[in-house]
C-alpha positions in Angstrom: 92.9 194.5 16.1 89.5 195.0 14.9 87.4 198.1 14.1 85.4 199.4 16.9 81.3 198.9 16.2 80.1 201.2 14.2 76.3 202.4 15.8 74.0 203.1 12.8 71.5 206.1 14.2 67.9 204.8 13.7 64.5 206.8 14.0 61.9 204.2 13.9 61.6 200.8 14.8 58.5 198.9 13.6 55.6 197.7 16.1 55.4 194.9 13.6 58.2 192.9 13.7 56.8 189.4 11.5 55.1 189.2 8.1 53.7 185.8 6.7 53.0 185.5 3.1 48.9 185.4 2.8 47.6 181.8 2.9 51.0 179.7 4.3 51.1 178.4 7.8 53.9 179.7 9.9 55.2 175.9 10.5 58.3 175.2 8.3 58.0 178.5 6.4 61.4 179.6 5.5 62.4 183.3 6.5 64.6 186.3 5.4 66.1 188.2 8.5 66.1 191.9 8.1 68.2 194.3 10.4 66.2 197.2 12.0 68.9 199.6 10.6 67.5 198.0 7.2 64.2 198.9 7.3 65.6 202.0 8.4 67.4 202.6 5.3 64.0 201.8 3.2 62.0 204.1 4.9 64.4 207.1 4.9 65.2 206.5 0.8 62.3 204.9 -0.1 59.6 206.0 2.2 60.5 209.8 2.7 62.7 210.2 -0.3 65.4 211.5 0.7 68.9 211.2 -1.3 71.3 209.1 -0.8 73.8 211.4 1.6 70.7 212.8 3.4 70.1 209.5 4.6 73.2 208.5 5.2 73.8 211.6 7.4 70.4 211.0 9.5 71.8 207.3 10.2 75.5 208.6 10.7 77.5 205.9 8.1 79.0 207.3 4.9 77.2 206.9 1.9 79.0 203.7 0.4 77.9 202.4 3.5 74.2 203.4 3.5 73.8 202.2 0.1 75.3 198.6 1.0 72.4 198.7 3.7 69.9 199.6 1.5 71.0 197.0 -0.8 71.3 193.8 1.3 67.5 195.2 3.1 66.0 195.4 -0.4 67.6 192.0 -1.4 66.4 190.1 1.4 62.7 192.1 1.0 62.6 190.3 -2.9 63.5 187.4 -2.1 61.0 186.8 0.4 58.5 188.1 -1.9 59.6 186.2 -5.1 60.2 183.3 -2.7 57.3 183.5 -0.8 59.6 183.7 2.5 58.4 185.3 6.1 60.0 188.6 6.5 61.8 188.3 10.5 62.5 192.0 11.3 65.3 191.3 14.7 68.6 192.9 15.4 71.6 194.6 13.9 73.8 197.5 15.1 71.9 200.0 15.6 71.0 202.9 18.5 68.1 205.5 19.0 70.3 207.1 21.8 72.5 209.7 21.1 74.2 211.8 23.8 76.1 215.1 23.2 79.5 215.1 24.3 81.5 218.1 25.6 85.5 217.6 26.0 86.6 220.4 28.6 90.3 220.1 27.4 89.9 221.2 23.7 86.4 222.8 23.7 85.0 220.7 21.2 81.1 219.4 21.4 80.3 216.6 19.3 77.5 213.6 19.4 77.9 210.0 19.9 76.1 207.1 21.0 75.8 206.1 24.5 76.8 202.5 23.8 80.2 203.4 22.4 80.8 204.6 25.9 79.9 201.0 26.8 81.9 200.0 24.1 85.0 201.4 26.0 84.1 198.4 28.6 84.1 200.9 31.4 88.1 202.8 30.6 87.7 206.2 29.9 85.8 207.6 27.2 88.6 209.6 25.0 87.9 212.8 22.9 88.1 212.1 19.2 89.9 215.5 18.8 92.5 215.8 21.1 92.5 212.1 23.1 91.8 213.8 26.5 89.6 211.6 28.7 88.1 214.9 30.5 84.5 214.5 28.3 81.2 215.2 29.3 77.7 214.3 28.6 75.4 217.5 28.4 74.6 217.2 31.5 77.9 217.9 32.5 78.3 214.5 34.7 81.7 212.9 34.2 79.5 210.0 32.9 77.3 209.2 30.0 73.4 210.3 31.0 70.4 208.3 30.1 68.4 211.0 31.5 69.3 213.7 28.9 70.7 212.0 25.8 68.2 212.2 22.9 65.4 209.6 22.4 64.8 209.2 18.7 
C-alpha cells in the first residue's frame, strides 16, 4: 500500500513563474523544473534565514525531509545557472490551505490540509488520535470549510 501524500505547507508562491538566461531565445532552450515547495524552502532558509527545523516546521515535513527539498531546489537552481538552462517554476505537493480540525470524540484540535480530506476520496475523514470519524472543521460543519480555513 502506499504512503498517503504528504502536503508540504507553503507561504508564497511567485508571480514569476519563467526565467531565461539573458541573451538566449526561448526556442530549444533546455529547462530545470523547480517545485513551488522548492522555492519555498530557499526563501524560508535562504531568504529569511531561518534554521533548519524552523523551516521545516512552517512547511510541516521533518527536517531530513526539508533539507532533501532544499537540496534538489538548490541543485536544479546551479545547474541552470552553470548550464545556462531556463528556470520552469510549476507543480509539486504542496497547499496554502490549512483547516483546523476539532474531533468531538477525544477533544483533540489539530491542523491539516483541506486536500487530505480530498485525499480520503470522499470516506470519512478519521481523527489521527483516536480513529473516530466525528471531526470538525472550525466552523463546526461535519465537512471541511473553504470559507474559514486559513489562506497563507
Amino acid at each position: 500500500m502506499a504512503r498517503p501524500k504528504k502536503w508540504r505547507i507553503v507561504e508564497f508562491v511567485p508571480n514569476e513563474l519563467y526565467f531565461i538566461p539573458d541573451g538566449k531565445a526561448r526556442c530549444g532552450l533546455g529547462e530545470e523544473l523547480l517545485k513551488v515547495e522548492e522555492i519555498e524552502a530557499i526563501r524560508l532558509k535562504d531568504l529569511k534565514d531561518l534554521n533548519q527545523d524552523e523551516c521545516a516546521e512552517k512547511m510541516q515535513v521533518s527536517r531530513q525531509t526539508f533539507q532533501r527539498i532544499l537540496g534538489e531546489a538548490r541543485t536544479k537552481v546551479a545547474r541552470a545557472l552553470i548550464e545556462g538552462k531556463a528556470l520552469r517554476v510549476k507543480g509539486g505537493d504542496f497547499t496554502r490551505n490549512v483547516c483546523k480540525v476539532f474531533c468531538s470524540s477525544c477533544a483533540q484540535e489539530w491542523e491539516d490540509t483541506y486536500e487530505n480530506y480530498h485525499d480520503n476520496k470522499g470516506d470519512k475523514y478519521r481523527c489521527p488520535h483516536c480513529g473516530s470519524n466525528e471531526t470538525f472543521c472550525c466552523n463546526r460543519k461535519k465537512l471541511f470549510c473553504q470559507e474559514c480555513c486559513k489562506k497563507r
